[in-house]
N, C-alpha and C positions, 0 to 999 in steps of 0.2 A: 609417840610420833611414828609415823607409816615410813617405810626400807623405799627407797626409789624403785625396789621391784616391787612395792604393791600398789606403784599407782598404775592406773589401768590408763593409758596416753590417749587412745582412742572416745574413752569415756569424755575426757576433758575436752577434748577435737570436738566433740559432738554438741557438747555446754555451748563452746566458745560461738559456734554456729546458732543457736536456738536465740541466744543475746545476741547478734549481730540485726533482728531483725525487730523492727520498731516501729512508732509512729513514722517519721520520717523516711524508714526502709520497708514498709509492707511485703512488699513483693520485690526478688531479688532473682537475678539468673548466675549459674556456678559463678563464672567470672569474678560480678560482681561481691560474692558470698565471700569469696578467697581473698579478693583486695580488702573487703573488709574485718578479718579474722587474721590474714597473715599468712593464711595456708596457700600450700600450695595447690592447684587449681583441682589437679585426682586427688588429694585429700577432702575438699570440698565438695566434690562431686558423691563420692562415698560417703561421708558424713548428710547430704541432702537425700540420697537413694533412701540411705537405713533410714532416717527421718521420716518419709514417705510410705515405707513399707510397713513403718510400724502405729502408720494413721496419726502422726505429730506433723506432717506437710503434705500439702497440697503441690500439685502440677501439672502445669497445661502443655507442659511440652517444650516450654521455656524459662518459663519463672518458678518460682517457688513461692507460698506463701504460709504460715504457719496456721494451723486447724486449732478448732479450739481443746482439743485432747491438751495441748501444752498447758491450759490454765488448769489441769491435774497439779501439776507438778507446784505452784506457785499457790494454790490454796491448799491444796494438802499442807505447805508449812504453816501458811499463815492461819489454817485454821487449828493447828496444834501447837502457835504459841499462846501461853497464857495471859499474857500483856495484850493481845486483839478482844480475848474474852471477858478479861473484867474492865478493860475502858470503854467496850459496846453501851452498854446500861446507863454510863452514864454519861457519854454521847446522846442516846436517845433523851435522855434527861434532861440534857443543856439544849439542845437541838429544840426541843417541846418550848421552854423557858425563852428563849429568845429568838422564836420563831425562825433559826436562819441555819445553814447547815455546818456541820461541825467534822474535825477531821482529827484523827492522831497519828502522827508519823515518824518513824524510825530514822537515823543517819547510815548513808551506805556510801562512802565514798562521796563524790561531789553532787551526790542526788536524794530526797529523802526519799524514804518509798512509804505509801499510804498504808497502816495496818487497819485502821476500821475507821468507819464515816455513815452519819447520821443525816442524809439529804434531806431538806424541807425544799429547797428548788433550785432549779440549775442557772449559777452563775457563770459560770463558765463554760467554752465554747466546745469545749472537750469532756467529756465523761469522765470523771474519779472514782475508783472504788479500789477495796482493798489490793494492792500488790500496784496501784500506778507509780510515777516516778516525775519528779518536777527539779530540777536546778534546784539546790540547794543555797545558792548565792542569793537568789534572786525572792526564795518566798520567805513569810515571816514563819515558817516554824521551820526552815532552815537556817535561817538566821539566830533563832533563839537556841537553836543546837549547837552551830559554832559555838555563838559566845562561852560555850559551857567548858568549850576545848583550850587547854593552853593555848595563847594568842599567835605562838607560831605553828602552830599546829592548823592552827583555823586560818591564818596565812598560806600556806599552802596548799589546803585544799581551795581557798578562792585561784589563789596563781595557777594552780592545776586546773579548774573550769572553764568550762566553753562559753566564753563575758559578750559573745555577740548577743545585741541587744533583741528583747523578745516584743519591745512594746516602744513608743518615743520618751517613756517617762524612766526606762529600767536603765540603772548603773553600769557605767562600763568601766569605770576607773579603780580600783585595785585598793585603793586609798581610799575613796568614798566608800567601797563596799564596807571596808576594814572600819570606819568611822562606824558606820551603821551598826556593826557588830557590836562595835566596843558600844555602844550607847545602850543596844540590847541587853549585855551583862550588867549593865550600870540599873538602867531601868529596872528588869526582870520581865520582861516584854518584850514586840516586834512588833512593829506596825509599819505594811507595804502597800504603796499607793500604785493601784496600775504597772507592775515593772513585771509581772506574767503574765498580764492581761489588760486590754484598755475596758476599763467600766468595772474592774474588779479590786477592791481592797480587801485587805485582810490584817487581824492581828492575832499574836498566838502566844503562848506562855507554856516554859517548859513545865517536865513530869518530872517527879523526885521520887527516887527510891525512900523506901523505909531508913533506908541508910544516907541519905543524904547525895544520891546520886542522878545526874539529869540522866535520862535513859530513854524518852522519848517526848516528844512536843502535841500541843492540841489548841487547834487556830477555828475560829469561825472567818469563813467568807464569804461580804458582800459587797453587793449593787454598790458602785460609789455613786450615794446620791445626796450625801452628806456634803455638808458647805467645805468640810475641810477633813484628810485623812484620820488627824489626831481626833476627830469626833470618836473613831471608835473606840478610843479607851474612855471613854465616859460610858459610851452605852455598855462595852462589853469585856472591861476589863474585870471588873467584877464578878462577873457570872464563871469566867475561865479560871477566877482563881480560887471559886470556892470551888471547882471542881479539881482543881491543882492539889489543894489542902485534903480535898475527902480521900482522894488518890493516893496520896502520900501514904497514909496512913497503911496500904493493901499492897501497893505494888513491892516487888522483891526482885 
């Protein structure tokens, strides 16, 4: 473990600043940057300059907005973990097999983040590709990642989440969500109707290490055009778990 004199303070100031900026905060001025990170307003202001200077932001003189130089930083990991590498194949796999597109996604706190994804068409309104980020209450391979967690473990990270509603069909209730989960562990499934999306369902089934460990999720989603949600485990609960099972056998 690192001496509190080697961590570099400014380094982290600069992190805190890069994550402050998102779908919902595209483009921010200092002010705003510092209400949102905590900093103080010249600490913001100097963390946005270097930012700038070093071609990671953009600025017109008032806002800031992040270039795409930052997605360096966020594919360099993700393309030097090995878990992105051997579930690509057969993503493309499953993706082929049931015409619809397929995703694998990691737990990070109260959000999964996408490490590989096999597109056949876009269901949703917003673009997925490795390194996005979705409520983890709300979709089913964030739900099939709870369930993997001690029950108060996966309790807290719901009561910690942002439960304002994203759709008229998604959970706001703390208890419902919890239901949900605990039925996901019970099952060995998720299956989410519209609660990220109106016209979107999905269902997903965790990844097991070699060792018996969940370590990441792999959901198909689509068009709800089905008479009823629970139709997709007929069609596609199967396909997800022999790719579950071949998985097993590789991942570490």
């Amino acid at each position: 473990m690192a001496n509190r004199t080697d961590i570099i303070g400014s380094l982290g100031k600069g992190l805190l600043v890069i994550e402050a900026f998102g779908a919902e905060r595209p483009r921010m001025a200092i002010s705003e940057v510092a209400e949102a990170t905590g900093l103080d307003r010249a600490t913001a202001r100097r963390c946005l300059l270097t930012l700038h200077e070093l071609g990671y932001a953009d600025y017109d003189g008032k806002f800031f907005t992040l270039t795409a130089r930052v997605l360096r930083l966020g594919m360099g990991a993700l393309a030097a973990m090995p878990l992105a590498q051997l579930v690509q194949p057969w993503l493309d796999q499953l993706s082929d097999r049931i015409g619809q597109s397929t995703s694998v996604s990691i737990l990070d706190g109260t959000e999964i983040v996408y490490l590989a994804r096999a597109a056949q068409r876009r269901v949703m309104s917003i673009g997925l590709m490795p390194g996005s980020r979705l409520p983890v209450h709300c979709t089913s391979m964030g739900r099939v990642l709870l369930a993997a967690l001690p029950r108060d473990q996966a309790l807290a990270l719901v009561m910690s989440s942002d439960l304002t509603p994203r759709t008229p069909h998604s959970l706001t209730d703390p208890t419902e969500i919890m239901d949900r989960i605990d039925t996901a562990r019970t099952d060995g499934y998720a299956v989410i109707d519209q609660e990220v999306e109106s016209g979107l369902r999905s269902i997903a089934v965790p990844l097991y290490s070699v060792h018996g460990r969940v370590i990441a999720a792999v959901n198909t989603g689509v068009a709800a055009v089905q008479a009823d949600a629970v139709d997709l485990v007929g069609l596609y609960l199967d396909p997800l778990l022999k790719v579950q099972d071949g998985l097993r056998r590789v991942l570490r």
